[in-house]
C-alpha positions in Angstrom: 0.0 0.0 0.0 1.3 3.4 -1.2 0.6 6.6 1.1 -1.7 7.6 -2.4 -4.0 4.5 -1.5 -3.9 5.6 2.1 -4.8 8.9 1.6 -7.7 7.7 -1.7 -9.1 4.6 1.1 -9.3 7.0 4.2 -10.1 10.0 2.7 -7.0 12.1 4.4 -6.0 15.8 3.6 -2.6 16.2 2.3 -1.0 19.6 3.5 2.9 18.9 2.7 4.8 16.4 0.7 2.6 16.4 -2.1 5.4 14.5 -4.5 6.5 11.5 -2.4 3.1 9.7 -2.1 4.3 6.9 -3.8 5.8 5.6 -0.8 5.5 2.4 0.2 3.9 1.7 3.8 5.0 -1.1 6.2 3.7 -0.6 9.6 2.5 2.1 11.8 3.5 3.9 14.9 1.3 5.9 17.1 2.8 8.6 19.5 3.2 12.0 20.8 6.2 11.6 22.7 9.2 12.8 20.2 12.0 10.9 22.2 9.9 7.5 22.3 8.6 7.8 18.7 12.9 8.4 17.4 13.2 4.9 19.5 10.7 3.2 18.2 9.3 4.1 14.6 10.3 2.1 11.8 11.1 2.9 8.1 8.3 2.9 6.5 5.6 3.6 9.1 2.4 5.7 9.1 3.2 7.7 12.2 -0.1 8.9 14.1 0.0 12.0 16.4 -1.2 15.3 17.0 2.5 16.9 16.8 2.2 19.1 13.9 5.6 21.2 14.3 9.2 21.1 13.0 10.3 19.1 15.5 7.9 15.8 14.5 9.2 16.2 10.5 12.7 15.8 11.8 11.8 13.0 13.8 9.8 11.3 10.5 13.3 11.9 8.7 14.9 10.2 11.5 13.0 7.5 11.4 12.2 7.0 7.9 8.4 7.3 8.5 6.7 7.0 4.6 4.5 9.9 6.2 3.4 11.4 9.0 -0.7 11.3 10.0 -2.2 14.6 11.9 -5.3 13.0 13.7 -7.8 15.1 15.7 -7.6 17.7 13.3 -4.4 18.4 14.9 -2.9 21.8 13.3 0.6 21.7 11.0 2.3 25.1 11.5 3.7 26.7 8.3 7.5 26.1 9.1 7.3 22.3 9.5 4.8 22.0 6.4 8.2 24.2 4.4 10.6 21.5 5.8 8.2 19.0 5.2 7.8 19.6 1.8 11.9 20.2 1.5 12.4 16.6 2.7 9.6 14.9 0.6 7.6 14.1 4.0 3.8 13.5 3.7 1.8 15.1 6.0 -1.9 14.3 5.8 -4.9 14.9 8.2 -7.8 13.9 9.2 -10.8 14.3 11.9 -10.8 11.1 13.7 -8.8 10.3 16.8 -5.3 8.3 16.8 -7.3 5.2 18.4 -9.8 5.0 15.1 -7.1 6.0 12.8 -5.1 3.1 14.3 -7.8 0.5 13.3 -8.7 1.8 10.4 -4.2 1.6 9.3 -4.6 -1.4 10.8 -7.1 -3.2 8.5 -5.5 -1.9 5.6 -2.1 -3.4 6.1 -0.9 -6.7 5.0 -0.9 -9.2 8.1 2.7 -9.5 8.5 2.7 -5.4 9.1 0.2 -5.8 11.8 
């Protein structure tokens, strides 16, 4: 699954990184903790959170996340969604809370990402 068919299948917002969703996604990592999420992301993840700042898209370079997922509405300010774009990091959006957005990643991943 490609972050495209993420964002087409769950109906997500993209606000930065408009020309790397052809990324490949292998897992997903949920967290708002910066130092826990560096330790325990893994290349390719969907990383869910509400951290929409500078900080989080250097932490999804870090780690290697295919994109980064702002749940709850959660706001991107304008100087990570600059880097963001620089580094070819998705950032989509949606309404629903990390919990439902983790089931619904969830169901769309093969069974050996889960």
């Amino acid at each position: 699954m490609t972050v495209q068919n993420l964002v087409d299948t769950l109906s997500l917002k993209v606000l930065a990184g408009e020309d790397e969703l052809e990324r490949e996604i292998l897992g997903c990592y949920a967290g708002d903790l910066l130092s826990w999420v560096m330790a325990r992301a893994e290349s390719g993840d969907v990383w869910l959170t509400v951290m929409g700042n500078i900080n989080a898209v250097a932490v999804a370079s870090l780690t290697d996340c295919a994109c980064i997922v702002l749940t709850e509405s959660a706001a991107l300010d304008e100087d990570a969604k600059k880097r963001a774009d620089m580094q070819g990091i998705p950032i989509l959006t949606t309404e629903q809370d990390t919990y439902a957005m983790a089931i619904a990643v969830s169901r769309l991943l093969p069974e050996a990402a889960q």
